[in-house]
C-alpha positions as a Markdown table, in Angstrom:
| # | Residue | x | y | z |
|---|---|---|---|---|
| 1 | Unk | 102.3 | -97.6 | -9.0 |
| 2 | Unk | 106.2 | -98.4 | -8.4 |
| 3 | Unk | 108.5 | -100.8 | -10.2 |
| 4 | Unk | 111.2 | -102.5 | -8.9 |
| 5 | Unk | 113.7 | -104.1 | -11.4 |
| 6 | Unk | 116.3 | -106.7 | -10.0 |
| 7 | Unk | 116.7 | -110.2 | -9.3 |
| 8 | Unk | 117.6 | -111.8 | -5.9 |
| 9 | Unk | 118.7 | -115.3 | -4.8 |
| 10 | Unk | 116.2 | -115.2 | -2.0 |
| 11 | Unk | 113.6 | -113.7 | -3.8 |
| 12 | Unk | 111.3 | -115.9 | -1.3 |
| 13 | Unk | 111.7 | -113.9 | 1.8 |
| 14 | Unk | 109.9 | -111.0 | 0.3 |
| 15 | Unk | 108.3 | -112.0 | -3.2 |
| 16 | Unk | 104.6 | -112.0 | -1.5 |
| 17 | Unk | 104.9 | -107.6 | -1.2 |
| 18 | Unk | 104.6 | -107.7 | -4.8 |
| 19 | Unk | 101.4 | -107.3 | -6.9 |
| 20 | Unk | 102.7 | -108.6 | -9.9 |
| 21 | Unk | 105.9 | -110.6 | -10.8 |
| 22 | Unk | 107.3 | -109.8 | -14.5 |
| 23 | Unk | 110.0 | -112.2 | -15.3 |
| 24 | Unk | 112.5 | -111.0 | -18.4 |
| 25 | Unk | 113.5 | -113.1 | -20.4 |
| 26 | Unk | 115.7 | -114.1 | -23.4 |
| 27 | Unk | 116.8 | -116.9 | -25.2 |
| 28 | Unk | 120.7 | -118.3 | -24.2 |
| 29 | Unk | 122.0 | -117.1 | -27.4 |
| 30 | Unk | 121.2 | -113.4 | -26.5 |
| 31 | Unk | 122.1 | -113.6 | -23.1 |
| 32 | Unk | 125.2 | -115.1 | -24.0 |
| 33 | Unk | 125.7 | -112.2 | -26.6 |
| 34 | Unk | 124.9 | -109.2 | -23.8 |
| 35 | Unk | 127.6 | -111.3 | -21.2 |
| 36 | Unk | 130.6 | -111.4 | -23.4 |
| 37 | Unk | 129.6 | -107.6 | -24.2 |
| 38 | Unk | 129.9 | -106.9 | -20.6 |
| 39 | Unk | 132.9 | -104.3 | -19.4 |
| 40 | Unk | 134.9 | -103.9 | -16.4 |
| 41 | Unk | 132.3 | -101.3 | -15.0 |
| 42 | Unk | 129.7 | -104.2 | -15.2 |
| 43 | Unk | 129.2 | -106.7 | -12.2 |
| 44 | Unk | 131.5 | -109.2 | -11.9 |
| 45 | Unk | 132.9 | -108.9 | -14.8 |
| 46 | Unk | 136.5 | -109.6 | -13.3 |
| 47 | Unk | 135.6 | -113.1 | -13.2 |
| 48 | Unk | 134.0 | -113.5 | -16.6 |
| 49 | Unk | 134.1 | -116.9 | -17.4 |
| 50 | Unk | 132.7 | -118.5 | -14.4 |
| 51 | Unk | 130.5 | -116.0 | -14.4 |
| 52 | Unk | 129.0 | -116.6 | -17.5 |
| 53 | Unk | 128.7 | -119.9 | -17.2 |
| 54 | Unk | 127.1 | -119.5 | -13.6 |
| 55 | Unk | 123.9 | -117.6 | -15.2 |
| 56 | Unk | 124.0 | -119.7 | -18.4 |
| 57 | Unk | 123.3 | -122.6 | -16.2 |
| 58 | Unk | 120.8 | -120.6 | -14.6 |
| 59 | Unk | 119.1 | -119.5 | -17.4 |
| 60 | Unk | 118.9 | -123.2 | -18.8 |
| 61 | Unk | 117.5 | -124.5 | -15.6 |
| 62 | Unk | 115.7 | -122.1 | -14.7 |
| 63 | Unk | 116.5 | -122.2 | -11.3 |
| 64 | Unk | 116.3 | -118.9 | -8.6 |
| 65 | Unk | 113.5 | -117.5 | -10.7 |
| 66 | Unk | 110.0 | -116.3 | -9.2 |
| 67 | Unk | 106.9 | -117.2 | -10.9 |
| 68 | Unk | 105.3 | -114.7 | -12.8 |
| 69 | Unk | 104.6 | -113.6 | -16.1 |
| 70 | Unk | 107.2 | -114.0 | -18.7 |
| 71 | Unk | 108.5 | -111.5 | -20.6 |
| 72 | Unk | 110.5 | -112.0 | -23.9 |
| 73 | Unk | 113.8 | -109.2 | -23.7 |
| 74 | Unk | 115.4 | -110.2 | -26.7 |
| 75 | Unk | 113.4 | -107.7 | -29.0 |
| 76 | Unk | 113.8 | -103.7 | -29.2 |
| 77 | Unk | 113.4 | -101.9 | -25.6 |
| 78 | Unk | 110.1 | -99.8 | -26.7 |
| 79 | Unk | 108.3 | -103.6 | -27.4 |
| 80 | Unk | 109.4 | -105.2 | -23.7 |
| 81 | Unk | 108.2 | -101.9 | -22.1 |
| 82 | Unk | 104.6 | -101.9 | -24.1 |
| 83 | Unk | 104.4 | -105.8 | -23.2 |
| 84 | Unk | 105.1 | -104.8 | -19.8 |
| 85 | Unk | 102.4 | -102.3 | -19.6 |
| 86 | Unk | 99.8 | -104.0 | -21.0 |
| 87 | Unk | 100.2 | -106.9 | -19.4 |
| 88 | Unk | 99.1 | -104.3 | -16.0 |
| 89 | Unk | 96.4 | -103.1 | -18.0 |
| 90 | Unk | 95.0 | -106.7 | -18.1 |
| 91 | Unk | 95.3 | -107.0 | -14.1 |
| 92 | Unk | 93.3 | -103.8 | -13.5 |
């Protein structure tokens, strides 16, 4: 069993090699949160503004995103990892 964790824009050309799509999510308050938290070692973060409001109009519209199951993020690490995992326990 191997995860992969990322996103891509073109997520199409190769989203069918995957058994199982988990989709993380959060609501736009969090995200927003985690974005203005970013630092200058984090992506993109040189161009802050416009970049925030690029994936905050993302994340409303929901737009570039795979189906899959949904995963709520904006809860302690140990609880997305265990919903993770048993959402695979279901599939097998």
């Amino acid at each position: 069993m191997a995860f992969f964790c990322g996103g891509s824009r073109n997520f199409q050309k190769f989203i069918d090699a995957f058994d199982n799509v988990y989709v993380l999510d959060v609501d736009a308050e969090t995200l927003r949160e985690r974005l203005d938290r970013r630092t200058v070692d984090d992506w993109d973060v040189n161009d802050s503004v416009n970049t925030t409001e690029f994936v905050l109009r993302l994340h409303a519209t929901k737009e570039a995103l795979p189906e899959g199951i949904t995963i709520n993020t904006a809860r302690p690490i140990n609880e997305v990892v265990d919903a993770i995992l048993e959402g695979i326990e279901v599939q097998f």
